[in-house]
N, C-alpha and C positions, 0 to 999 in steps of 0.2 A: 522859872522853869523853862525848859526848852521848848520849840516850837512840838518836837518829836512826842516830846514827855506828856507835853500840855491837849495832843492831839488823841494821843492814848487816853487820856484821863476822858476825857469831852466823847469817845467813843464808848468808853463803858457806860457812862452816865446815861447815853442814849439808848444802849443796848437794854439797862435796866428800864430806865423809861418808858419803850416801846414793850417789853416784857409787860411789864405791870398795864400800862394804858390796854393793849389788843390783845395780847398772847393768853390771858386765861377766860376773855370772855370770848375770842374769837376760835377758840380749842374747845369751850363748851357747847357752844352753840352749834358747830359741824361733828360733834362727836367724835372731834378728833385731839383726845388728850390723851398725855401718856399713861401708859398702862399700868397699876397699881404694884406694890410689893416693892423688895428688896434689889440690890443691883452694886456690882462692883465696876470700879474703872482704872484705868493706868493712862499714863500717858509720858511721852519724850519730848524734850526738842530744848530749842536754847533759850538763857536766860537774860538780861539785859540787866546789869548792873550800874547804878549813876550813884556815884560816892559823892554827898552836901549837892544836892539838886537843888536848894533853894529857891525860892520865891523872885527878887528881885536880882540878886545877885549868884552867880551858880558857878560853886569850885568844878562842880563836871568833870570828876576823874571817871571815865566809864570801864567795861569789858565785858564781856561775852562768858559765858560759860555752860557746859552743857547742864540741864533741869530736868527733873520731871518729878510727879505724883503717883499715887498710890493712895484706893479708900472707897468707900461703902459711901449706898446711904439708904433709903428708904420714900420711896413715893408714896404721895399720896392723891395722884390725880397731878394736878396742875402743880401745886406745890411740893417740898420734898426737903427732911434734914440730908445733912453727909458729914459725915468726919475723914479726913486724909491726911495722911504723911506730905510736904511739901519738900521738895529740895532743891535751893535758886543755884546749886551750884558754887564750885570755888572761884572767885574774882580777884585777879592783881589789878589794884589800882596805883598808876606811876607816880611818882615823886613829881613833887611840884615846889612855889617857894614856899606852900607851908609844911610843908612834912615830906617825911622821905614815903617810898615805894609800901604800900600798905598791902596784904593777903587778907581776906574776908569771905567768911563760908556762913549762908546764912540758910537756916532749915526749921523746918517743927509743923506738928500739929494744929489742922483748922478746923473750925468747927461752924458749920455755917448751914443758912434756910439759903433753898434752890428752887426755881417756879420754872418750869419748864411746859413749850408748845407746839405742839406741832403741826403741821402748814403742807396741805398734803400727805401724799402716801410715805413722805420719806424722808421730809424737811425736817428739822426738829432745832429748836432755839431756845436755850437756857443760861440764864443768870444765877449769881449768887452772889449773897452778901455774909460776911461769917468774923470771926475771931479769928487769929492766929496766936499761938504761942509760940515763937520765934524762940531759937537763939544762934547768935550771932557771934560767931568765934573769929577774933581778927589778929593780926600776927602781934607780939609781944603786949598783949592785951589780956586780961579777965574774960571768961566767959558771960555774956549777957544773955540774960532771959527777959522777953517782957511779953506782955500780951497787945497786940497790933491787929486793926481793920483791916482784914482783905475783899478785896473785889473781885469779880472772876466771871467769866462768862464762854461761854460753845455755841460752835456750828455743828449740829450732827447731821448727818445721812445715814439712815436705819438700814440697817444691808438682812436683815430681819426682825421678827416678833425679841428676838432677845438681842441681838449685837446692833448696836452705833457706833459706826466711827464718826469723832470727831475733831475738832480745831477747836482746842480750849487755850483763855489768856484768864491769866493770873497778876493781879496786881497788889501790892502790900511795901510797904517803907517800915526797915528796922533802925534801931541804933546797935551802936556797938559802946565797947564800955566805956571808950572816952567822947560819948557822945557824937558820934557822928551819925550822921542822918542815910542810909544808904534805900535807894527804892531799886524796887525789885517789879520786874516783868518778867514774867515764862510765856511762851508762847509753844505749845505743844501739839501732837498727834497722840491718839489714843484710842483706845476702845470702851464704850459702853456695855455690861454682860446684867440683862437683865436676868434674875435668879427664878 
């Protein structure tokens, strides 16, 4: 895995970390956790595609492309389900000596628990760990479906009692139908609409 990929990773882990360690007993203790009920979100921005990221060895075909979500979920205090639409975008990865120039569009449904805290008037700091239903459509290939780990986490800034905006990353690794391994980053802008 790359220095890049490996730093991503190491940062979610932290982000959940510190969520879970401080974020819901330090939100109950100042009275400051998020507000109960329902709530819708969106958000934009670009996707980071790595085609066979591997472990020790890494073919590292990358590209960019533009991503974003769409999707609910339901508070309950500190903690919170959500279901959304994901979409990492269309990816060309270039030929190389193993294969020629590969197209790869990977999208679906996640279903996933969210703990979210807030830190001040206006801070707000949220994890999640969930499912994805993925499928992964890549050029003169089968369509693939599977179900895949996602990781995901936001900076929000509450601009009110109902709207955050935030800086949300999304993290999840598909295959495609002749097994390659493709990981997937979103790094987004969006809004929070509490209902």
């Amino acid at each position: 895995m790359q220095d890049g990929q490996t730093g991503i990773v190491r940062q979610m882990a932290a982000l959940a970390a510190l969520l879970l360690a401080t974020g819901g007993v330090a939100a109950q203790e100042a009275g400051e956790h998020p507000a109960r009920g329902a709530y819708g979100f969106a958000s934009v921005g670009a996707a980071q595609n790595v085609s066979e990221p591997g472990f020790v060895t890494c073919r590292c075909r990358e590209d960019t492309a533009t991503g974003g979500k769409v999707g609910g979920g339901y508070r309950f205090g500190v903690p919170a389900v959500e279901a959304f639409w994901v979409d990492f975008g269309s990816a060309r990865f270039g030929a190389d000596g193993f294969g020629p120039a590969t197209d790869a569009h990977v999208r679906g449904l996640v279903i996933a628990a969210a703990w979210s805290g807030r830190y001040g008037r206006y801070f707000e700091l949220t994890g999640r760990a969930g499912a994805a239903y993925l499928e992964t459509s890549a050029s003169g290939q089968a369509t693939a479906r599977d179900w895949r780990p996602l990781l995901g986490g936001a900076l929000g800034w509450r601009l009110n009692e109902a709207v955050t905006a935030e800086l949300t990353l999304d993290l999840t690794w598909a295959r495609d139908a002749a097994d390659t391994l493709i990981e997937e980053h979103l790094l987004g802008l969006g809004l929070r609409y509490k209902f």
